[in-house]
C-alpha positions, -999 to 999 in steps of 0.1 A, spaced: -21 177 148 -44 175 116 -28 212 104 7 190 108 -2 165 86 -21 184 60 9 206 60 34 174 57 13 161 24 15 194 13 50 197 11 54 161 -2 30 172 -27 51 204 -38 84 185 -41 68 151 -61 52 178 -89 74 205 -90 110 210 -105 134 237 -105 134 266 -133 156 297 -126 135 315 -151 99 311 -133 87 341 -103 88 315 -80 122 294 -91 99 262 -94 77 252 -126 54 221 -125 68 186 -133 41 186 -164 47 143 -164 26 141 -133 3 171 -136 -5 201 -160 -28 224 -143 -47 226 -106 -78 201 -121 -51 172 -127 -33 179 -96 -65 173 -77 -70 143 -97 -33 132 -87 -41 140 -54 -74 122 -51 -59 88 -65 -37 81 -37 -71 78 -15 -75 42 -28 -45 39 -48 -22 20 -22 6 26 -48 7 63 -50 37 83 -40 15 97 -16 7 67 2 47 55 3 53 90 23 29 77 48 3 98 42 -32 81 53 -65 85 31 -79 104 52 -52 133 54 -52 128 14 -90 131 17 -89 163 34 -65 178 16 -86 172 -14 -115 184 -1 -95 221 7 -79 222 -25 -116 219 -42 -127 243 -18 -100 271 -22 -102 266 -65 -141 269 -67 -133 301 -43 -109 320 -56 -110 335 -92 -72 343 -91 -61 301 -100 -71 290 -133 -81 258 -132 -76 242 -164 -46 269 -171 -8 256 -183 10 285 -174 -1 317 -155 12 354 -166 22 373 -132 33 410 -138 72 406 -131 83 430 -106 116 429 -99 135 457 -116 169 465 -125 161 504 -122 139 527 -105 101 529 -116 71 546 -107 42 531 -85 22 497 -96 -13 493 -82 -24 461 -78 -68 462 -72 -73 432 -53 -106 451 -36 -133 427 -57 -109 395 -44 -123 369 -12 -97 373 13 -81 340 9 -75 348 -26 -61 388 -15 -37 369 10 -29 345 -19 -17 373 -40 0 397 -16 18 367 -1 31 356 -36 43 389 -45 62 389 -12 79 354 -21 92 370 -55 106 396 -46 123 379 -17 136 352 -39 145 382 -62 168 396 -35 184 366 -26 195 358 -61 205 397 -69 218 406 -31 245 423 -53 217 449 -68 211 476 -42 173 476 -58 148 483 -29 111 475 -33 86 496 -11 53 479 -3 23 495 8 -8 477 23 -39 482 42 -58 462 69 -24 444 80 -46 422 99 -59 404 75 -21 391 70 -8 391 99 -31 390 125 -27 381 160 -43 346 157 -31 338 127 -4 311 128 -2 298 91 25 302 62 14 337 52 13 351 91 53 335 92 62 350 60 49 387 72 72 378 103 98 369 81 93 402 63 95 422 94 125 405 110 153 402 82 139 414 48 139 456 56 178 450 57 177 431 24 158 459 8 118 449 16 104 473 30 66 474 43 45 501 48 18 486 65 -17 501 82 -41 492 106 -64 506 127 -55 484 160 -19 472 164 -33 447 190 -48 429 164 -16 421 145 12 401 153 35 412 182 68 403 164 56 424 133 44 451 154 81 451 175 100 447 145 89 485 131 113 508 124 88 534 125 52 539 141 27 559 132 0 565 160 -31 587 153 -64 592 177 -65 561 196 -94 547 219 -83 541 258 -93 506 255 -63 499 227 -36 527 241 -43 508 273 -33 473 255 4 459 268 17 467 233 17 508 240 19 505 283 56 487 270 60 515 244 44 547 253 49 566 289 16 573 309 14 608 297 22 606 258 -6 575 259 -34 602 270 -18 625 245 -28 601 215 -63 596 231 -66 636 225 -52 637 192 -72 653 163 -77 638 127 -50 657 111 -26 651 141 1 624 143 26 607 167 55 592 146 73 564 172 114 554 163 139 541 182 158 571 179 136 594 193 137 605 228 101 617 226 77 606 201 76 634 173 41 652 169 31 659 133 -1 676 120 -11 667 85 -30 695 64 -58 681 38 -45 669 4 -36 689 -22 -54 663 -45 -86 652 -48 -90 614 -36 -124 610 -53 -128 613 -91 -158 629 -90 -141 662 -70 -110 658 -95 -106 686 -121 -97 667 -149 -71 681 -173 -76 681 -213 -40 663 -207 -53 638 -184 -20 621 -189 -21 587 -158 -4 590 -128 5 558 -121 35 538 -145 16 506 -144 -21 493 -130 -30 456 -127 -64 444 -120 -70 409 -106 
């Protein structure tokens, strides 16, 4: 009940402050009358509390939802280095191309994980406002990411968990297409999990290949296969398969740490672009 409500001023909150500009990642650009940055939209916020006036308080919002919604909005600012506080405009890395491109890293390692599932779910929402506006532009956009948990996790059931749902369901078709890892599949959401095209199963623990996910997926025999298979060895899982498809992967032909990497007098960069948040 307190999620609905805090989620209700939330979105009257979005619509009061916000106004529509074609040009911005996300469509929408503050309404700069009311507020300028996240410090004066907490100070907008916090007014309605004894304000009985407020726009807030004419959507039937009581002080105590406004209150609390204060206190989170505090919280998640003094927490997460990604939101400038005091910042006009922000200057996110536009992604959406009209050609191919090479890979873009984003580092979001040193981030909390509020602030990582901040930024991976607003890279998400631009390129899926991108595709709606360009469905025309057969442009697809590959994304790769690790711990899938901490997105979509079984438990979670907030606005980032249903936009991974969303991505799984109706945005491969639309050209969004997620590569995503984790160690447990039981640990992720089972509409992401049935929505894969494609599975990847290595060396597996009989407590997890015994979960309902795999006993719906796997026959008895290719289940005690995966708890047998080695490091290098892989079971790839599609619908079109009969039988899942064994693969063995050989070591890399490239080192993965720098110090093992024989660097060339070249040393031109592999990567086309590399942001660090």
């Amino acid at each position: 009940r307190s999620q609905d409500l805090l989620m209700g001023l939330m979105y009257d909150i979005f619509q009061h402050i916000s106004q529509r500009n074609n040009t911005a990642m996300s469509g929408f650009t503050l309404n700069t009358s009311l507020v300028s940055n996240f410090a004066t939209l907490i100070e907008w916020v916090n007014d309605a509390v004894a304000n009985e006036e407020h726009y807030l308080r004419s959507r039937s919002h009581s002080p105590m939802t406004i209150e609390a919604a204060v206190r989170r909005l505090r919280n998640t600012l003094n927490s997460n280095p990604v939101l400038l506080q005091t910042g006009t405009t922000g200057q996110p890395p536009l992604f959406a191309r009209t050609s191919n491109f090479g890979p873009i890293v984003i580092d979001i390692d040193a981030l909390s994980t509020n602030a990582q599932r901040f930024v991976v779910a607003s890279i998400i929402e631009y390129l899926k406002v991108d595709r709606r506006k360009n469905a025309g532009k057969h442009q697809v956009y590959i994304l790769m990411l690790d711990e899938l948990n901490q997105y979509a996790g079984r438990n979670n059931r907030d606005e980032v968990a249903r936009l991974f749902e969303h991505v799984a369901a109706q945005l491969r078709s639309q050209g969004i297409i997620l590569f995503g890892a984790q160690q447990k599949a039981s640990d992720i959401i089972e509409l992401v999990f049935e929505n894969s095209a494609t599975k990847v199963l290595g060396n597996t623990g009989s407590g997890e290949i015994g979960h309902s996910l795999w006993t719906r997926e796997l026959s008895t025999d290719v289940r005690a296969r995966a708890i047998q298979l080695r490091k290098e060895e892989k079971l790839v899982i599609q619908d079109g398969f009969r039988y899942p498809m064994a693969l063995s992967f050989p070591l890399n032909p490239w080192a993965t740490k720098e110090r093992d990497a024989q660097l060339t007098a070249a040393n031109e960069p592999i990567l086309t672009e590399e942001f660090e948040l």
